[in-house]
C-alpha positions as CSV (number, residue, x, y, z in Angstrom):
1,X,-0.4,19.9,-0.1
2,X,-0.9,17.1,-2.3
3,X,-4.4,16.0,-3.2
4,X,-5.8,11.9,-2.9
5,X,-5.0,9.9,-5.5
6,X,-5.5,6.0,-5.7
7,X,-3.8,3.3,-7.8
8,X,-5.2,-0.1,-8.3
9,X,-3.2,-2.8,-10.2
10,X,-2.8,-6.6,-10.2
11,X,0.3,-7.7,-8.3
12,X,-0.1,-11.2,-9.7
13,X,-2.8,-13.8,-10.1
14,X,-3.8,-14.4,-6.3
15,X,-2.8,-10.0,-5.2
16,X,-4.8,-7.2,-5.6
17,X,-2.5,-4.2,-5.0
18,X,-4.5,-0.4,-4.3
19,X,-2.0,2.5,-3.8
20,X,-3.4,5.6,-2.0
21,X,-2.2,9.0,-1.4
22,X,-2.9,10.8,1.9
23,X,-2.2,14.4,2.2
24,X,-0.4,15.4,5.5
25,X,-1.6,18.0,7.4
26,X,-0.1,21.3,7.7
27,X,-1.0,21.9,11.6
28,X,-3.1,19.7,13.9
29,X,-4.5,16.5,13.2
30,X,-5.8,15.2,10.3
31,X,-8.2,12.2,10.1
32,X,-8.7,10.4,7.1
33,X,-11.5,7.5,5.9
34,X,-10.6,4.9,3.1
35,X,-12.9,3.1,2.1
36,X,-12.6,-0.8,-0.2
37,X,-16.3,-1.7,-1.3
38,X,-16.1,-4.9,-3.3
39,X,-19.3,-5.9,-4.5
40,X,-19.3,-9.5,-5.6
41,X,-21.8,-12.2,-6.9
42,X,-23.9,-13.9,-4.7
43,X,-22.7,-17.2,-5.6
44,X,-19.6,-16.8,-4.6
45,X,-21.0,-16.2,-0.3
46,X,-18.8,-13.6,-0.1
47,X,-21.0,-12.8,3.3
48,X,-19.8,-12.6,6.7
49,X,-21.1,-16.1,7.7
50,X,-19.0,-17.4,4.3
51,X,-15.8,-15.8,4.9
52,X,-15.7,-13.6,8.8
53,X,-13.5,-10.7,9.5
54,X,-10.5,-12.5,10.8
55,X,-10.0,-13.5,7.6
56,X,-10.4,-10.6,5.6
57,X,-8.2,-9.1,8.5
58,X,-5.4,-11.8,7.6
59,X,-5.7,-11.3,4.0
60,X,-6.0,-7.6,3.7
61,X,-2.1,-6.2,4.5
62,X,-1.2,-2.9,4.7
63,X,1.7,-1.2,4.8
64,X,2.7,2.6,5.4
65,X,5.3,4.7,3.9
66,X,6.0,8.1,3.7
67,X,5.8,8.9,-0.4
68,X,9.1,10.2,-1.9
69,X,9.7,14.2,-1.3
70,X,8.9,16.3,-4.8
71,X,12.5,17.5,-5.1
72,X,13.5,17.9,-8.8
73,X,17.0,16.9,-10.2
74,X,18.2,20.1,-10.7
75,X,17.2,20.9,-6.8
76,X,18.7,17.8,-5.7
77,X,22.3,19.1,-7.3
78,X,22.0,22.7,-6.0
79,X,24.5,23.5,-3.7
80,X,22.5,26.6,-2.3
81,X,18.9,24.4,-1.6
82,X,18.7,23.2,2.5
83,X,16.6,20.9,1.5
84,X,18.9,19.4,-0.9
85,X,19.8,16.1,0.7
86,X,23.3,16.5,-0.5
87,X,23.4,20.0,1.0
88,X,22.4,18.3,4.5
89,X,25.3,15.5,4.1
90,X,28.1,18.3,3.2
91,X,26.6,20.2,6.4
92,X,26.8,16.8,8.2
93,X,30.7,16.6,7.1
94,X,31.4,20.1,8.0
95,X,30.1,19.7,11.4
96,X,31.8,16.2,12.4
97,X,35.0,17.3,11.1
98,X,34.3,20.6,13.4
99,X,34.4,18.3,16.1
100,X,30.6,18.7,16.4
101,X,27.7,15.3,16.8
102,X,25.7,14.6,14.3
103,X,23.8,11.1,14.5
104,X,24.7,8.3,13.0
105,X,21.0,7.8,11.9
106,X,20.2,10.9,11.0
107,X,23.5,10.7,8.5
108,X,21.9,7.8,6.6
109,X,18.5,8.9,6.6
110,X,19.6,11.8,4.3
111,X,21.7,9.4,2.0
112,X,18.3,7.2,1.6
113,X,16.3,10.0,1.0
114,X,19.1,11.2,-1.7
115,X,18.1,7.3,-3.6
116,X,14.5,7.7,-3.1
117,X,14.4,11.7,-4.1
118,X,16.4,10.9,-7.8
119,X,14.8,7.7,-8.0
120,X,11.2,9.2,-7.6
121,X,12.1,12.2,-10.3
122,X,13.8,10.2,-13.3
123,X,11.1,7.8,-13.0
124,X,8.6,10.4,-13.5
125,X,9.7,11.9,-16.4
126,X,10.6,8.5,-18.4
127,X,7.2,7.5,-17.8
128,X,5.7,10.6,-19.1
129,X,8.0,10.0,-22.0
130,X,6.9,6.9,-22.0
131,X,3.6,7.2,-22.6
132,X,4.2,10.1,-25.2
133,X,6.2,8.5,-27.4
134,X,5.4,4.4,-27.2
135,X,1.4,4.8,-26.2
136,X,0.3,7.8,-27.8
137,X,2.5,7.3,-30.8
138,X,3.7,11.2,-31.0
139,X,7.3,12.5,-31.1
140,X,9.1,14.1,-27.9
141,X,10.7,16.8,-29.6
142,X,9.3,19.7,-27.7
143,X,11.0,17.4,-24.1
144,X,14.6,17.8,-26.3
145,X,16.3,20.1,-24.1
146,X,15.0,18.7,-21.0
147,X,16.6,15.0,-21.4
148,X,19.9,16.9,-22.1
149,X,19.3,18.5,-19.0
150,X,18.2,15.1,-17.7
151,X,21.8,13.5,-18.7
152,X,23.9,16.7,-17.9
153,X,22.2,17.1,-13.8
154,X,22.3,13.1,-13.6
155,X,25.8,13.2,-14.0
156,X,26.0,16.1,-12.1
157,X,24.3,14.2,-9.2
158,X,26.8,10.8,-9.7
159,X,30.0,13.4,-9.5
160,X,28.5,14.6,-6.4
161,X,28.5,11.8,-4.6
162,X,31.6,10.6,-5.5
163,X,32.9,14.0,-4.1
164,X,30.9,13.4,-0.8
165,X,32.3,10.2,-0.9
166,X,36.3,11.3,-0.8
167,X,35.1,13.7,1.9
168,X,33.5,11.0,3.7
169,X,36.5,9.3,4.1
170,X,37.8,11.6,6.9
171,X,39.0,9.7,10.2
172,X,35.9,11.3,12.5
173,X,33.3,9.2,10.2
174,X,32.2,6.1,10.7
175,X,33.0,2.4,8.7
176,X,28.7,2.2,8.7
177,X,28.3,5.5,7.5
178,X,30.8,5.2,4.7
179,X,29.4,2.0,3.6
180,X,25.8,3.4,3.9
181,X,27.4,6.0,1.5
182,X,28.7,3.3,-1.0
183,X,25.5,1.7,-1.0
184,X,24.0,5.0,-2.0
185,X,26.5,5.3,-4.8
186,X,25.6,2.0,-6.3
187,X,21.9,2.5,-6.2
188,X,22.1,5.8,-7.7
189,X,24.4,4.9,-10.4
190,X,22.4,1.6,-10.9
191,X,19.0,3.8,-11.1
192,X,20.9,6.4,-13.3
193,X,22.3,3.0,-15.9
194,X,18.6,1.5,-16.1
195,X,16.8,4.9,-16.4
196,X,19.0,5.8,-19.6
197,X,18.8,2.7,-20.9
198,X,14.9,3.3,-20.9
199,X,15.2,6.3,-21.9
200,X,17.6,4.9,-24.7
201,X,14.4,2.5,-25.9
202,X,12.1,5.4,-25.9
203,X,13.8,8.0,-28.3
204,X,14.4,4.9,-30.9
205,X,10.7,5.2,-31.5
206,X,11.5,8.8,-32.5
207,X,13.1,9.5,-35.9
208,X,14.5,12.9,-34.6
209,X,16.3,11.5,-32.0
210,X,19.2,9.1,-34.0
211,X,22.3,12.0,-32.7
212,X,20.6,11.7,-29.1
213,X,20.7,7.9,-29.2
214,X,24.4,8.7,-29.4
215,X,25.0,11.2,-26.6
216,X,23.0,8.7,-24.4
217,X,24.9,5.7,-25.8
218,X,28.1,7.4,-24.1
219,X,26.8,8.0,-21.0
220,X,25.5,4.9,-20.2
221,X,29.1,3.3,-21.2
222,X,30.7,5.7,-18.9
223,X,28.0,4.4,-16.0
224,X,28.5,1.1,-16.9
225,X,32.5,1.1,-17.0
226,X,32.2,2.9,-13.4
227,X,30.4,0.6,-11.7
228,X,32.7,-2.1,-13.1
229,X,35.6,-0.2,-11.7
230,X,33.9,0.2,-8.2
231,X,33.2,-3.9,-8.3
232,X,29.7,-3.4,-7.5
233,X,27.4,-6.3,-7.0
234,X,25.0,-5.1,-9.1
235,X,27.3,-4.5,-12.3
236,X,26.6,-7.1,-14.9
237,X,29.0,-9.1,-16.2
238,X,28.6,-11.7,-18.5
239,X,31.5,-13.9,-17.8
240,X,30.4,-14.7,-14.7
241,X,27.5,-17.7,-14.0
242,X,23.8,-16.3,-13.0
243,X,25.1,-12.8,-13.4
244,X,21.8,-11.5,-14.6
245,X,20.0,-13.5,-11.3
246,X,22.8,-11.7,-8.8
247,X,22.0,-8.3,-10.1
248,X,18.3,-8.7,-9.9
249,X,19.0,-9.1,-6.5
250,X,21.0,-7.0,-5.6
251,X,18.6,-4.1,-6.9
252,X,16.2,-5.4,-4.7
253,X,18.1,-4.8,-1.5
254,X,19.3,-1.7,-2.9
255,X,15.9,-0.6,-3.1
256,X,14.4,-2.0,-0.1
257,X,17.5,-0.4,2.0
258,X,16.6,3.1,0.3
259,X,12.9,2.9,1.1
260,X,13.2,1.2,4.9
261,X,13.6,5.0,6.0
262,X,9.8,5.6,4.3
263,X,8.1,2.0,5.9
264,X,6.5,3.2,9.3
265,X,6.6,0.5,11.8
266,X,2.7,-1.2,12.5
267,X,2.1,-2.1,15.9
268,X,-1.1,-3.8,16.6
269,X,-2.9,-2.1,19.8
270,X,-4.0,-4.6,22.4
271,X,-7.0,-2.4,23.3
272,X,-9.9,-4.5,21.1
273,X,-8.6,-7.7,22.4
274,X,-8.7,-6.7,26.3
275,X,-12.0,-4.7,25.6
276,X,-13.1,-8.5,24.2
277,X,-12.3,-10.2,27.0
278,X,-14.1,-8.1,29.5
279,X,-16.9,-8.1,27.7
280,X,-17.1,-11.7,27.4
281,X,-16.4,-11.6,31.0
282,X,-19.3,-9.2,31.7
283,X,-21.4,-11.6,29.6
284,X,-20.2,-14.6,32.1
285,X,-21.1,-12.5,35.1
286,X,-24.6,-11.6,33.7
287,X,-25.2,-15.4,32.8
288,X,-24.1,-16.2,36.2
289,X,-26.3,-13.6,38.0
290,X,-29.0,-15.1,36.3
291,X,-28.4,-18.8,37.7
292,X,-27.6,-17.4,41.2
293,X,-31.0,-15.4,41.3
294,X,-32.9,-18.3,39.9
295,X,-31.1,-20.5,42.6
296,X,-32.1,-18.4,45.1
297,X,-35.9,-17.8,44.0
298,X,-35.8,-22.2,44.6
299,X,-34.4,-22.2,47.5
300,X,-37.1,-19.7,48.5
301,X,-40.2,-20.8,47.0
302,X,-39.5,-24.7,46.5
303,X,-38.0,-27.6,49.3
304,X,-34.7,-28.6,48.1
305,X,-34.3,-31.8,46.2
306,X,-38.3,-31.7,45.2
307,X,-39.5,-31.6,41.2
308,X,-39.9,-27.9,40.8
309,X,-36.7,-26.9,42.3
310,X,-34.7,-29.3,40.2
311,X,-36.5,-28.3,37.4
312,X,-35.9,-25.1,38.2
313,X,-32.1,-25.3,38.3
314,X,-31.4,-27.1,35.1
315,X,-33.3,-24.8,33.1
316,X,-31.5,-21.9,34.8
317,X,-28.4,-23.6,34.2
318,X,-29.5,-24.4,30.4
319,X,-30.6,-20.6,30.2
320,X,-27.2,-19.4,31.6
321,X,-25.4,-20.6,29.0
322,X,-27.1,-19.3,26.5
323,X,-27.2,-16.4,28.0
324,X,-23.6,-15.8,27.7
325,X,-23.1,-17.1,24.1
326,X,-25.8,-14.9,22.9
327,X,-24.3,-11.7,24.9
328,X,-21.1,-12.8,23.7
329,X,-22.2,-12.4,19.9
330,X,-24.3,-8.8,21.0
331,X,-20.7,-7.8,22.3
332,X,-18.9,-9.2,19.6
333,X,-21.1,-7.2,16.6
334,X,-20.3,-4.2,19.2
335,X,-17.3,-4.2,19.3
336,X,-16.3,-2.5,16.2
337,X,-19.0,0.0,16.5
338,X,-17.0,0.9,20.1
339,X,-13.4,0.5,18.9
340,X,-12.2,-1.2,15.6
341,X,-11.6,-4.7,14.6
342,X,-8.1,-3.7,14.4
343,X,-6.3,-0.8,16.1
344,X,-2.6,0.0,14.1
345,X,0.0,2.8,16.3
346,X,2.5,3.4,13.0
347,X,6.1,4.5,14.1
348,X,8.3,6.8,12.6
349,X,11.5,4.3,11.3
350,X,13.8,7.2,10.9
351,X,12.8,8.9,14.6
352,X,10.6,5.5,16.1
353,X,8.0,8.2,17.3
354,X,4.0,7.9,17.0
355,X,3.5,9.3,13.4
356,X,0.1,7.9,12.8
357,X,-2.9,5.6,14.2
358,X,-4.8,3.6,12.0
359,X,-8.5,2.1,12.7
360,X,-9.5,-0.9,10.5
361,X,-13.6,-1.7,10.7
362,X,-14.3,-4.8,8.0
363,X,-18.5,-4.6,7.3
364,X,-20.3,-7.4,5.1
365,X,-24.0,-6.0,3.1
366,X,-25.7,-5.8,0.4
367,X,-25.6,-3.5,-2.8
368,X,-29.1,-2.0,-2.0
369,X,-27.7,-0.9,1.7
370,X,-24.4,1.2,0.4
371,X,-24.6,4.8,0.8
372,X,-26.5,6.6,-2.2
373,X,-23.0,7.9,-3.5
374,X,-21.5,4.4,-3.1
375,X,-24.3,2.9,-5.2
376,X,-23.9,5.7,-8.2
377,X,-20.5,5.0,-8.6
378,X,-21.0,1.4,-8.7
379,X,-23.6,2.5,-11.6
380,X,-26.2,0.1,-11.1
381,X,-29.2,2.1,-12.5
382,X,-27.9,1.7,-15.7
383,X,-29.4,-2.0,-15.3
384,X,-32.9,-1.5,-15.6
385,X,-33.6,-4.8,-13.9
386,X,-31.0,-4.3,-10.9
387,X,-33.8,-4.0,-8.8
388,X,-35.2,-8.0,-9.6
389,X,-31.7,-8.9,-10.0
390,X,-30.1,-11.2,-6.8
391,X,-28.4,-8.8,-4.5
392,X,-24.9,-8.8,-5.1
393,X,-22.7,-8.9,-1.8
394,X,-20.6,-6.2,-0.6
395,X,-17.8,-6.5,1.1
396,X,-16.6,-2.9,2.9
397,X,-12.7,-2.7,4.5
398,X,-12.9,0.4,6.2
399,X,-9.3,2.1,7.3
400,X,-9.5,5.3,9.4
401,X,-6.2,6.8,9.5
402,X,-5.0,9.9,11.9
403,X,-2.3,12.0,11.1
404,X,-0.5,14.7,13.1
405,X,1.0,17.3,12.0
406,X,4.3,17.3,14.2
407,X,5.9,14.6,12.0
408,X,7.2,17.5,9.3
409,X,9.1,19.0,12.0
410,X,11.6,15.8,11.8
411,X,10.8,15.4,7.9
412,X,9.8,18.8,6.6
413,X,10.4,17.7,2.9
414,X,6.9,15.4,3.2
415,X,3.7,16.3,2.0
416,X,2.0,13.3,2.3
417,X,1.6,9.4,3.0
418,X,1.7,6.8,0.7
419,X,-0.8,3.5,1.8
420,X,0.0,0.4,0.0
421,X,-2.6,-2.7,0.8
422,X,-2.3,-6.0,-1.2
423,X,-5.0,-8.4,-1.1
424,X,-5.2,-12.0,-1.5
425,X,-8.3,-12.7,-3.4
426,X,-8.1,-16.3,-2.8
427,X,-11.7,-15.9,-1.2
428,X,-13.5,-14.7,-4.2
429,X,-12.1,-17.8,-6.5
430,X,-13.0,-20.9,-4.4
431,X,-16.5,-20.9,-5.3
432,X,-15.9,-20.2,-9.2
433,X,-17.0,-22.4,-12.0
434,X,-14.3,-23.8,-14.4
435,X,-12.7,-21.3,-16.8
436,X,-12.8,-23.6,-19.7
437,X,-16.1,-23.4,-21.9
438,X,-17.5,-23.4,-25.2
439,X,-20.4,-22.0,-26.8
440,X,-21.8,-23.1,-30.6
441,X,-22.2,-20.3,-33.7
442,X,-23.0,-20.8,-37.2
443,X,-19.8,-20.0,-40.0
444,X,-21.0,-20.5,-43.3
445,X,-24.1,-22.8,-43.0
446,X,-21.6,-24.9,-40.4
447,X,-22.1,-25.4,-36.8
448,X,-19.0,-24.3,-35.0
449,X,-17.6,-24.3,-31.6
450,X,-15.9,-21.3,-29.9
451,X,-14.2,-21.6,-26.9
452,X,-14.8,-19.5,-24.4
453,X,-13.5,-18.6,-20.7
454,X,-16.3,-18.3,-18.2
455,X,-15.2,-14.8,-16.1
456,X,-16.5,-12.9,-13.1
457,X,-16.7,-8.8,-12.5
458,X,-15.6,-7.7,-9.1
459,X,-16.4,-4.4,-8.7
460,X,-14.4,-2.4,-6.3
461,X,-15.6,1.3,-5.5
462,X,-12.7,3.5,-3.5
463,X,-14.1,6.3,-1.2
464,X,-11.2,8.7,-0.2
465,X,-12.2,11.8,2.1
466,X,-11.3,13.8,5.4
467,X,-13.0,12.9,8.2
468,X,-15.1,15.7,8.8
469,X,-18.7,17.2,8.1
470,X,-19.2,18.4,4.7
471,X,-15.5,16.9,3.5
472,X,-15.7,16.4,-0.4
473,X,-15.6,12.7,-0.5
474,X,-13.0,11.6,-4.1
475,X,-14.6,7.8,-5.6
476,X,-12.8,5.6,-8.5
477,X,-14.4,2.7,-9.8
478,X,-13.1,-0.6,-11.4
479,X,-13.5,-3.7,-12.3
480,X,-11.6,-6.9,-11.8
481,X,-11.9,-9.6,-13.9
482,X,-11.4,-13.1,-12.6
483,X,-11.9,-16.7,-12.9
484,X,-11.1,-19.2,-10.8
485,X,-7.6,-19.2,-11.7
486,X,-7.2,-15.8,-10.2
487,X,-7.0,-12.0,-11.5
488,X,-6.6,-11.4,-15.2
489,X,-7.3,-7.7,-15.7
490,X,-8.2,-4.2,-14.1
491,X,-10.3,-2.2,-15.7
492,X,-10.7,1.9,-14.9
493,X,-14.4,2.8,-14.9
């Protein structure tokens, strides 16, 4: 089982993007807390009378996937592995051609998960050699024999699905299945032509490497010529107007297609809002009660029409409406304690069965109120004046999210769930002072001005644990820095 992890990177100027990891259970349920706590500046009223949940709600989008199965390359190609997704589709063809069923759906699943599986794996290892041989400067000699692997099983993998692909053409399969098949084709061999030219980048950084530059050089031709051949969208030709625009495109659907059969379905629960409205009813009826009883006690006590029983029945009248409003805000700050401010059921898109519930509780305090391990992540005794300081704000997005268990019996390759939330930070950068500044210095007996741009620290603490007594709660800390023309950089803690 895979362990949390957590990813936080700027989308763009206005998006925050966090990336989290969720183990799935191997039996029962599993319940999970994820916690956002953004502690902010008191001058920019990031408080729950400044900004309100609804809002946070509306700017806070989450969506859940199923994260790509760990199948290597060389798994991927062998014939022998069931969990192979091109061992599945030659089962599929054996057993329509049989004159057996085999769903449409299910069919395509496995040639998405086929994109998603290679795409997931190549990536990987160009990034490590990424960061081996561009950041940290140092040669990739000892990976050698693993990017000729790399080339030899990727072309493995394209012949393969050609094969499938004359296979597929039998009478007993369907026009959508064969084009779904295409379309894997293309985003494979599209994946395969971008990843070598990568790869092609990296190992020019590396003297030893000027013979591999070759042998990769050749294989990216023979991609390139093949996906000419095929007329695939997504081939890049120069001749033609807005090429390069057409084929950015066309990855992007590519892609999206692949990774629809990871995107579980969100469908908001109606639960909080009927529990709302009979509690504001219940306040109604106790307002009411109150007038009636009042009305009653001047009927009883007082002649009708006199001083003391008109008086009486405006300031029960008065009193009943304040009555409600005032159990009507009691409710309201109850309601998530009860329930959640928003409930989530997430679907299954390959099977459109319950695969998940998510709770979402949004809190507004202060930095002296977090929980003790909250606070020591956030570091703030390092500040020996924290405690004079203004209280910074803290805004807390809570997302409880419950797994079960029975979801690997239709997708027994999984291991866990991958929870992308992008926020719009739009919020924190109304209230922010202009960017533009200057400060004087002395150079050389001169005064000088420097300019200088005026930012702000957001500092976000994530809190990933089970939700269970004595669970070993996993915290990463950063810090964005903005100003008020949005997110420039993220920085690990």
């Amino acid at each position: 089982m895979r362990d949390f992890t957590c990813q936080v990177r700027k989308h763009d100027y206005h998006h925050l993007e966090l990336k989290t990891l969720i183990p799935i259970p191997n039996k029962g349920r599993g319940k999970y807390d994820l916690s956002f706590y953004f502690f902010s500046p008191g001058q920019l009223h990031m408080t729950k009378e400044g900004v309100g949940v609804s809002k946070v709600l509306k700017h806070f989008q989450t969506y859940t996937r199923f994260s790509s199965p760990i199948l290597p390359l060389a798994g991927i190609i062998n014939p022998d592995l069931e969990l192979s997704p091109l061992y599945r589709l030659n089962s599929y063809y054996k057993t329509l051609t049989e004159g057996g069923m085999v769903k449409e759906k299910k069919v395509i699943y496995e040639m998405q998960t086929l994109v998603n599986a290679f795409r997931s794996d190549i990536k990987g290892f160009i990034d490590l050699l990424y960061g081996i041989a561009v950041e940290q400067k140092k040669t990739i000699e000892p990976y050698k024999e693993r990017i000729s692997s790399l080339i030899d099983q990727t072309d493995a993998l394209l012949n393969a699905v050609q094969e499938i692909s004359a296979l597929y053409l039998h009478p007993r399969v369907t026009e959508h299945i064969r084009t779904a098949l295409s379309w894997t084709d293309e985003a494979i061999s599209l994946i395969a032509e971008q990843k070598m030219i990568e790869l092609r980048s990296i190992c020019e950084h590396d003297t030893h490497y000027a013979q591999k530059i070759e042998h990769i050089d050749v294989f990216i031709a023979k991609i390139s010529n093949y996906r000419v051949a095929q007329r695939y969208s997504s081939a890049y030709d120069e001749s033609r107007g807005r090429d390069g625009e057409r084929v950015a495109y066309r990855d992007s659907i590519l892609k999206k297609w692949s990774q629809s059969a990871m995107y579980m379905e969100a469908r908001a629960s109606k639960v909080p809002k009927r529990v709302n409205h009979i509690l504001a009813g219940m306040a109604a009826a106790l307002a009411m009660t109150f007038a009636v009883l009042a009305t009653i006690y001047a009927e009883t006590f007082f002649i009708r029409n006199s001083a003391p029983w008109v008086i009486i029945i405006i300031i029960s009248y008065v009193f009943k409406d304040r009555i409600k409003e005032i159990l009507r805000e009691v409710f309201a700050h109850l309601l998530p304690r009860l329930l959640a401010d928003r409930i989530l059921r997430l679907l299954d898109a390959a099977t459109g069965k319950d695969a998940a519930k998510a709770e979402v509780i949004v809190k507004y305090g202060l930095d002296k109120n977090m929980p003790e391990s909250i606070r020591n992540a956030r570091d703030m005794k390092s500040n020996p004046f924290s405690s004079i300081l203004p209280p910074q704000d803290v805004l807390h997005y809570n997302r409880i999210v419950t797994l079960n268990s029975k979801i690997l019996k239709d997708h027994n390759r999984l291991e866990s769930l991958t929870e992308i939330t992008r926020v719009r930070i739009d919020e924190w950068l109304k209230s922010m002072d202009d960017p533009d500044d200057t400060f004087d210095t002395l150079r050389k007996g001169k005064l000088v001005s420097v300019s200088s741009g005026r930012v702000y620290h957001i500092h976000l603490i994530v809190s990933l644990k089970a939700y269970r007594k004595r669970s070993e709660e996993q915290l990463f800390h950063y810090c964005l820095v903005m100003n008020r023309n949005g997110l420039l950089r993220i920085e690990q803690r």
